[in-house]
N, C-alpha and C positions, 0 to 999 in steps of 0.2 A: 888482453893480458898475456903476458909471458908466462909459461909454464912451464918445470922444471922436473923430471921424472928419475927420482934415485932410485936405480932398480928398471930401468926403463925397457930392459929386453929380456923381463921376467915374464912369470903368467901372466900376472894383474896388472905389471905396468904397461906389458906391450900392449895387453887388450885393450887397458884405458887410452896408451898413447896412440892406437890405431885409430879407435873411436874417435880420438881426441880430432885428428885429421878428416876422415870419413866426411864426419859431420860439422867439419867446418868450423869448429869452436874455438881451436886456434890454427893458426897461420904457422904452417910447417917452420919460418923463418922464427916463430914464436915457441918456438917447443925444445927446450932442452934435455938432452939424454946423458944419463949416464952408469954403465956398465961396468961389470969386473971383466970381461973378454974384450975393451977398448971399442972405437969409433969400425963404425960399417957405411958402405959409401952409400948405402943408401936405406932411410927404413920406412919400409912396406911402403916404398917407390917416392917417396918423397924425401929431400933433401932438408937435415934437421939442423940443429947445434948438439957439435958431442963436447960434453964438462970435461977437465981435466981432472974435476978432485970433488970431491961435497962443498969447497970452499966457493970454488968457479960457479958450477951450478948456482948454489945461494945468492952470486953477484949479480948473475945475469935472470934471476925467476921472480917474478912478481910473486907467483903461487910456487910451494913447492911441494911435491909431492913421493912422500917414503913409501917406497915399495919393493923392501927389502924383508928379510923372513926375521922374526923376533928373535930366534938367537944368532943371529949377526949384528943385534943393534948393538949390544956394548962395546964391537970392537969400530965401530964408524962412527969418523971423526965430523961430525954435524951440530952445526949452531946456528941457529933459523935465524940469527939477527934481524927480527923482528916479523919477517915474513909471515904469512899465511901458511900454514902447513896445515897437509891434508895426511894422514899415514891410515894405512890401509895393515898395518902390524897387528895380526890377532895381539892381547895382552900388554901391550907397552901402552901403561897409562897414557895420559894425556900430561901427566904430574911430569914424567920423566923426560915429556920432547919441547914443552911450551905452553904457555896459555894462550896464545895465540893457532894453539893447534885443534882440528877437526879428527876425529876418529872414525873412519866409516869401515865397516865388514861385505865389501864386493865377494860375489859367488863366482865360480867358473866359468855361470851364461854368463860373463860380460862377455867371452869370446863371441859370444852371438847375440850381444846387446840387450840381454836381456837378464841381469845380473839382478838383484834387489838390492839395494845397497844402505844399511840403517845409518844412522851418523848421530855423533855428540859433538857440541861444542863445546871448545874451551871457555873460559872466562873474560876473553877480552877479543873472541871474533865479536864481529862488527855484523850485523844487518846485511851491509855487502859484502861481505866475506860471506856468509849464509849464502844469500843470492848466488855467489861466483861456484861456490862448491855443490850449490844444486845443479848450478850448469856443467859442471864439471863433472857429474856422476849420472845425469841423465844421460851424458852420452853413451853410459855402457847397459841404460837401462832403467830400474825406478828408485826412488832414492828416499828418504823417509827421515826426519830428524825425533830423534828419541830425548827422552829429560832425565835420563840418566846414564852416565860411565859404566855403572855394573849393568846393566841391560843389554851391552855390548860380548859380555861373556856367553848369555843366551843366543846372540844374535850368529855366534862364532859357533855354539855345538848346533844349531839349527839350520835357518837358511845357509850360514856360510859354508857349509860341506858340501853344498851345490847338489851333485846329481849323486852320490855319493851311498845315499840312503834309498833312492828307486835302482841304480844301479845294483846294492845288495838285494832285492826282491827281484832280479829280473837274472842273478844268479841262481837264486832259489827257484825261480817260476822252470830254467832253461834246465839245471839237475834234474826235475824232479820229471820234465818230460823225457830228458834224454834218457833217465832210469827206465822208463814206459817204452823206450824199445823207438821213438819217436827220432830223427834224423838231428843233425846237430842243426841244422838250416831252417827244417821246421818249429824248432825249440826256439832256436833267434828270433825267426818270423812270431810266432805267436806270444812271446816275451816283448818284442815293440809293441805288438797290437795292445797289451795291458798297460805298459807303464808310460810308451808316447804318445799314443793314439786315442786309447780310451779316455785318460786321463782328462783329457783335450774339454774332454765333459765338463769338466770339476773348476774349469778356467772363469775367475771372475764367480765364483760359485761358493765360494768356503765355506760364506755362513748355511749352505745347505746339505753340507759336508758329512754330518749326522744324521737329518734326515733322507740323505740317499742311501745312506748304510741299513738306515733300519726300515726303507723301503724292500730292499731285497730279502731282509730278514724276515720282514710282514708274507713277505711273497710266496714262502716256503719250501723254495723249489731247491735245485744243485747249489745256488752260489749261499745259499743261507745256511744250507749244510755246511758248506768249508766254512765260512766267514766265523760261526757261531764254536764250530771246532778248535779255529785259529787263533778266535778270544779265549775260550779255553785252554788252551796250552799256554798263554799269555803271548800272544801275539804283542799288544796292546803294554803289557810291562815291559816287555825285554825293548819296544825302541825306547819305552820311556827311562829307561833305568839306562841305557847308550847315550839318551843326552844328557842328560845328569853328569855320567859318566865323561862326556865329549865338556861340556860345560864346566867342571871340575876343572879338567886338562888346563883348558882357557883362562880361569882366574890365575894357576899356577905359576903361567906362564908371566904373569907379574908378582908372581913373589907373593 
């Protein structure tokens, strides 16, 4: 298939159009680009098709794919003329690009192919259409089809902030040591070791995700003390009440 990347030398789009290459899914010759900074002789060492306009791309893309920020969509001039579109737009219904259009919410790990990526379908993708956009999203990572539009707002204050939400505890973790008189380097180090390392634990593990919390808490020792502290001061509301909050943003952003 031909594929068509509006927004191609974004975060999301280069990720996916690096992956897209990497692993083979399309044919450099098969991949169309197109950017507000113009044609580059070459991307990430392969020799692509640069669009001249949202019209070109559409001519020449089996698939195409919006990867452009939601408040730029009203001023781009795009008519899927029937194509497959895939848009990766926090908030831009599905209602306002196509029924023929997919909605998925890729995270930042697509840069390192490991993005989660949820997806709705419109009302008149096709079976292979399905197929093509799971192929199309496993390349940044794992991909998931949902049975509902609004589900997509969740999906946008959640996974879609990517690191977002361990990076703010791994500010908190590095303050609170370098308060303690502790080196900035050793505050770094012992902030990976919580939020990349340890974590590493919890992979493939969610549904035990509770009872390793209230393992440590049965255990009575140091970490039961803070954890049990940390629920007390509302550890446990204040992210819940940011995604709400982050989830809000997101339906917003369609009106």
């Amino acid at each position: 298939m031909t594929i068509g990347i509006i927004g191609g030398t974004g975060w999301i789009g280069a990720a996916l159009g690096r992956a897209l290459l990497a692993t083979e899914t399309v044919e450099a010759q098969d991949l169309v680009i197109l950017n507000r900074s113009g044609p580059r002789e070459d991307y990430f060492g392969h020799k692509v098709q640069w669009a001249r306009d949202c019209r070109d791309l559409v001519e020449r893309s089996e698939v195409v794919v919006l990867s452009v920020r939601p408040q730029d969509w009203p001023g781009l001039d795009f008519a899927g003329q029937g194509r497959l579109v895939l848009s990766v737009m926090a908030g831009v219904p599905i209602a306002a690009i196509g029924p023929r259009t997919v909605r998925a919410i890729p995270n930042a790990a697509a840069e390192i192919g490991a993005s989660y990526s949820p997806w709705v379908a419109g009302p008149d993708v096709t079976r292979q259409d399905r197929a093509r956009i799971a192929a199309i999203l496993s390349a940044i990572g794992r991909e998931e089809e949902l049975t509902e539009e609004s589900q997509l707002d969740l999906m946008t204050a959640v996974p879609g902030a990517g690191p977002a939400y361990p990076a703010l505890m791994a500010v908190a973790i590095m303050r609170y040591l370098t308060d303690q008189g502790l080196p900035r380097s050793v505050a770094e180090h012992a902030a990976e070791a919580v939020i990349c390392d340890a974590a590493r634990l919890l992979s493939g593990r969610m549904a035990e995700a509770e009872a390793m919390v209230q393992s440590y808490v049965d255990y009575a020792g140091t970490t039961a003390a803070g954890l049990l502290e940390a629920q007390r001061l509302g550890f446990d509301t204040a992210l819940q009440e940011g995604f709400a909050a982050a989830t809000r943003k997101a339906a917003s952003l369609a009106g």
